[in-house]
N, C-alpha and C positions, 0 to 999 in steps of 0.2 A: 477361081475359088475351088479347094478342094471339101469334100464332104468329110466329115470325122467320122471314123470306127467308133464301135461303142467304146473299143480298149483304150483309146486317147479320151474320149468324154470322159470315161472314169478314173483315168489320169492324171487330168486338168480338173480335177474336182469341180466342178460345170455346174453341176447338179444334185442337190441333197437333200433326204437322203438319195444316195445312187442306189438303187437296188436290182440285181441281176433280173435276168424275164425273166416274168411271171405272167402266170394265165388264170384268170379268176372268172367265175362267170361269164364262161366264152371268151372272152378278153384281154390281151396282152398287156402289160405295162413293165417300164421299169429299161434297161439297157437294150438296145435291140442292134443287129449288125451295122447299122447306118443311121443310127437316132437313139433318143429315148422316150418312152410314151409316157405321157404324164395322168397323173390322179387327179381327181375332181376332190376339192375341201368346199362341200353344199354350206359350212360355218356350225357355228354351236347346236347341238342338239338336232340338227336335222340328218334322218336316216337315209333321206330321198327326196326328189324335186322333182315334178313333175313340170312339163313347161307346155301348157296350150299349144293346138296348131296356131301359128303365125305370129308366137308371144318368143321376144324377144328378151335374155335373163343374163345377167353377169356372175360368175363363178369365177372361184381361184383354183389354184394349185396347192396339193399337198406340199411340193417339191418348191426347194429353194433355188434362186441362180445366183452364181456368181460368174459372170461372163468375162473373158479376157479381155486384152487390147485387140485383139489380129481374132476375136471368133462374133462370126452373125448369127443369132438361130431364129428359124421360119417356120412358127406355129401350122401343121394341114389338121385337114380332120383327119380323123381314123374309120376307115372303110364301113364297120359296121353302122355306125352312126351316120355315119354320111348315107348310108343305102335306107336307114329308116326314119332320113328326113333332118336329121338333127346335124347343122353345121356348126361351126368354131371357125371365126372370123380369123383368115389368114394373118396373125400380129407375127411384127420383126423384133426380135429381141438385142436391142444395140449392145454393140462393143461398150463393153465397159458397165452396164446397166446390170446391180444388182435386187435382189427381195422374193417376194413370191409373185408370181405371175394371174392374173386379173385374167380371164377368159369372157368374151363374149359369144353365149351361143343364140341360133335362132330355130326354133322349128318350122321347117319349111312345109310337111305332112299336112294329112288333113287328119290327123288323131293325136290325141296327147302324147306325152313321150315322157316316161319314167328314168331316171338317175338315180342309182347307189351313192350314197356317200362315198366314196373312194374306190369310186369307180376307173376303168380307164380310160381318158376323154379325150386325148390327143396326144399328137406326135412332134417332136420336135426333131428338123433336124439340122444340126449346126455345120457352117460353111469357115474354115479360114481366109480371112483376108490375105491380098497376098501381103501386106508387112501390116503391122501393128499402125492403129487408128494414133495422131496424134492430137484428137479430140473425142474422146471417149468417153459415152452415158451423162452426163450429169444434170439433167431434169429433174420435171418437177415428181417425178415417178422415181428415183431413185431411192433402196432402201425402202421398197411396198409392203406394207405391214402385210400379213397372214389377212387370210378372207378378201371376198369384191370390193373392190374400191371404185368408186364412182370416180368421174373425171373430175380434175383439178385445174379450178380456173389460173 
């Protein structure tokens, strides 16, 4: 598998909006040389989210996918957040699987931990397969509305 440039993710229109780095609050988001970092959507009205040490919280993405046939992408944390405790559950984003992305994080600390609303929460970074999947995304996830979505039986 090869990794994609930012310039081909914003190419293959992958992810929307695509918006070039940006650095907000210590924080990168948006195209990066080998990924794109993604925003945290806390849902209506909320400025911030605070998540207990050892409380377990599902968040979405600002940011839309629409993923190829032949492209993987593998949700990591992003450093800062990882160093103060707070992970983002490694999720694979299937060939083919479009909507907005469901985030599970955990605090691992022993102190709460604060989230901005659009904020920047993690990284993606997309893998081409070597040819195009001839069975691609079509779950029960497919088409994920905006905001956490709980699991579907």
């Amino acid at each position: 598998m090869t990794v994609l440039s930012g310039q081909t993710i914003q190419r293959l229109g992958i992810v929307s909006p695509c918006v070039q780095r940006t650095s907000e609050h210590g924080l990168t988001y948006g195209l990066s040389p080998a990924g794109y970092d993604l925003r945290i959507d806390l849902g209506p009205g909320l400025a911030s989210r605070e998540v207990a040490p050892g409380q377990f919280v599902l968040a979405a993405t600002i940011e839309r996918f629409a993923m190829p046939a032949d492209i993987l992408g593998v949700v990591h944390d992003k450093s800062t957040w990882a160093r103060s405790g707070l992970c983002v559950q490694n999720t694979v984003i299937e060939p083919g699987w479009r909507g907005y992305l469901t985030l599970e994080l955990t605090n691992h600390s022993q102190k709460p931990i604060t989230i901005a609303q659009g904020a920047a929460i993690a990284q993606v970074i997309f893998h081409r397969l070597d040819e195009p999947t001839d069975q691609p995304y079509a779950g029960k996830y497919q088409d994920q509305e905006a905001g956490p979505q709980g699991p579907r039986g």
